[in-house]
N, C-alpha and C positions, 0 to 999 in steps of 0.2 A: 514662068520660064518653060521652054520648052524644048523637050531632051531627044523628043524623035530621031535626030542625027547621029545620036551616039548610041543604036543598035551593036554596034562592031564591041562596042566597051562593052556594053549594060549586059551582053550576053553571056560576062566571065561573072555577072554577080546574081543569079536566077533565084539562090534562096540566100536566107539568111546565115546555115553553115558557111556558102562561100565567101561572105563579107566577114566571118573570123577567117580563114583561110587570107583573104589578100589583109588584111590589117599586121596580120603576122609578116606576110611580104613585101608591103611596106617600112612595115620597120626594118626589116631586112636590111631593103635595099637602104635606107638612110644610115643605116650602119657602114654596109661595106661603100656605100657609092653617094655623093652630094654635090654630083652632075646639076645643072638647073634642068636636063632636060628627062634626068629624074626623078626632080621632084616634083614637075609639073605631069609626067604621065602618072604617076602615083594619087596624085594629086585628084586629076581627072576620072581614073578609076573608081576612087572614095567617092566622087561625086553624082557619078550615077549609081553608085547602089546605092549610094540614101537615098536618091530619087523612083529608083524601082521600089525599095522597100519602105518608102513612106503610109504613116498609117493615112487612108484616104479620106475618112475624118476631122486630119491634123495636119494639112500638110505642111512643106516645108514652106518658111515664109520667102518671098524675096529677095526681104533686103538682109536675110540670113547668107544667102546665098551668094551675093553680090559682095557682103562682107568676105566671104571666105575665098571670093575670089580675089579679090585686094590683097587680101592677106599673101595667098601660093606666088601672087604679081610680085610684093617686094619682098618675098624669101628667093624668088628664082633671081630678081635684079640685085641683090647681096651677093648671091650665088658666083652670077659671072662678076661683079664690081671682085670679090676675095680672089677670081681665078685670074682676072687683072693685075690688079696688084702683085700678087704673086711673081707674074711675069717680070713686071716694072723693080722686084725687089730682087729677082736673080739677075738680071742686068745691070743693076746695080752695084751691084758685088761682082760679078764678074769686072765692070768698070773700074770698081774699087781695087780690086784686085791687081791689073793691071797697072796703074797709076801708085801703085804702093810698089813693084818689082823696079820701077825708076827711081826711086828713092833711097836704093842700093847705093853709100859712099857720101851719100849728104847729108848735113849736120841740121839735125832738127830740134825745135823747144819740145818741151814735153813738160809734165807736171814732176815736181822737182826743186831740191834746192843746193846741189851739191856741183861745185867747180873744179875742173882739174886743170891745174897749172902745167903746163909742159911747154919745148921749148919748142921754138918752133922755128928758126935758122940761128947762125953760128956767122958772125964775121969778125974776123980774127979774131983776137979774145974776148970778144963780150957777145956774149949768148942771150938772145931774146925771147920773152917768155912772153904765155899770154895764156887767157881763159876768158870762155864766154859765159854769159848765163842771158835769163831774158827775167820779163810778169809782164803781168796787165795791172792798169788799173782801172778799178771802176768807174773814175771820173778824173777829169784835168786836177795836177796838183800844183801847187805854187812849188814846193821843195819835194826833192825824191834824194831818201841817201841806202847806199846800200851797203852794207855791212858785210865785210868779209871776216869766218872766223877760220879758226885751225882744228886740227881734230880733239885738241882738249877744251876749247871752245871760247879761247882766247882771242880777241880781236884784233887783226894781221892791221887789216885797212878798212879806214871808211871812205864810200866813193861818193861825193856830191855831185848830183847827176841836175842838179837847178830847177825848172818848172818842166812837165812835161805833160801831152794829153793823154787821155783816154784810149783806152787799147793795150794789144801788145808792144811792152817797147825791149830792145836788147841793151848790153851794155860789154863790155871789155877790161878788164884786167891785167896789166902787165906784171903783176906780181910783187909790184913795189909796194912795202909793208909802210905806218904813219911815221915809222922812225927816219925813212929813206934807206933803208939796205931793202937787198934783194931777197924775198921769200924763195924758201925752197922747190924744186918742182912736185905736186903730188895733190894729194884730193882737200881740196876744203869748202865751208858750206857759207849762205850767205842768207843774209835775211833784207827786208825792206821796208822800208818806213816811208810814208807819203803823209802829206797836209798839204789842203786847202782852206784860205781863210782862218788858220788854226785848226781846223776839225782833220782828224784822221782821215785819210784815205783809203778804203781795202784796195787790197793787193793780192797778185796771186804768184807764187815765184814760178822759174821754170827753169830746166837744166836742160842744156846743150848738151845731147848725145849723139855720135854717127852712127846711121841705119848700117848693118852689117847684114840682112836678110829677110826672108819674110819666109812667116810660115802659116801658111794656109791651114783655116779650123774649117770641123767637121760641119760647122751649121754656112759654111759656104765664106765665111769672114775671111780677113786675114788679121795677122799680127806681124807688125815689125818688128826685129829684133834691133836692139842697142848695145853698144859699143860697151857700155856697161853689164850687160848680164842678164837685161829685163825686158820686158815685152810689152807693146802699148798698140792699142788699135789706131789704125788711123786717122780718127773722129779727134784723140788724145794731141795731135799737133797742132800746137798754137800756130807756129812760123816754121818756114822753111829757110835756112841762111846760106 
């Protein structure tokens, strides 16, 4: 290999004092800076003063050489691929971002199992109630029943929801308990049960909350705020209703 062209370089590494001198500066710069086009004049540097101070003897082989070039090739292509990414991940989040201040006022699933009953119009004397909830399931079920209970953990109603597939599904509640009177308005919880061909089904519940806000975290994210009190990232929305 032949280094004639890199005079301008080989002339900062003359003795062997100056090759601890830039090794120290190397490490430097890989501390404060992981530029690709720092690692590669760094890189370049170290290259010719091995080559000036090769014992002449022994020299340097090759396909030594050819390796270490490989090498500097896909640390500098990580280098820019990381400052890509980068880029592609704060757009994201800014997008993100964005797309979650419109979901200010709409009722979303979230991970959850708790139902609030409230009324939701009024014509002449009979007042209509209602509450949503949502799950998924892992697979299509022959029966789906969903259990509503009360705060002491008493069972209001059972809701037979029949076959349904895969995925997330929703359901609704008018608040009418298995006796036929009307439950109270206020918070109650629910659980579900799925089968197919006899076997269990997993399931996952989910509680209908309205987005009241969003507050922007330091690492660039956000968080919406719920109607309830809690904060769930965006990723955390099953459906939007």
């Amino acid at each position: 290999m032949t280094v004639a062209s890199s005079t301008d370089l080989s002339s900062l590494f003359t003795t062997p004092s100056v090759i601890g001198s830039t090794n120290s500066t190397g490490t430097s710069a890989s501390a404060t800076g992981t530029s690709a086009q720092s690692l590669s004049n760094t890189f370049l540097k170290l290259l010719v003063a091995q080559m000036n101070n090769q014992d002449p003897l022994n020299p340097v082989d090759n396909s030594q050489i050819t390796s270490q070039m490989a090498q500097i090739s896909t640390v500098t292509g990580i280098s820019s691929l990381n400052s890509t990414v980068s880029q592609l991940v704060a757009g994201l989040q800014q997008s993100q971002a964005m797309q979650s201040t419109q979901l200010t006022g709409h009722t979303v699933l979230v991970p959850g199992s708790s139902l609030a009953l409230a009324s939701t119009s009024t014509s002449g004397s009979t007042q209509t109630m209602a509450a949503y909830g949502g799950f998924s399931l892992a697979q299509a079920a022959d029966t789906v029943n969903v259990t509503v209970k009360d705060s002491t953990g008493a069972t209001v109603r059972t809701i037979s929801l029949g076959a349904l597939g895969a995925g997330v599904q929703d359901f609704s509640w008018n608040g009418t308990t298995d006796s036929g009177t009307q439950a109270a308005a206020g918070s109650y919880s629910y659980s579900v049960s799925a089968t197919a061909n006899g076997q269990s089904v997993t399931s996952t519940a989910y509680t209908a909350q309205q987005v009241v806000g969003v507050a922007p975290q330091s690492d660039g994210s956000v968080q919406l705020l719920l109607s309830n009190g809690s904060q769930v990232g965006f990723g955390s929305i099953a459906q939007i209703m």
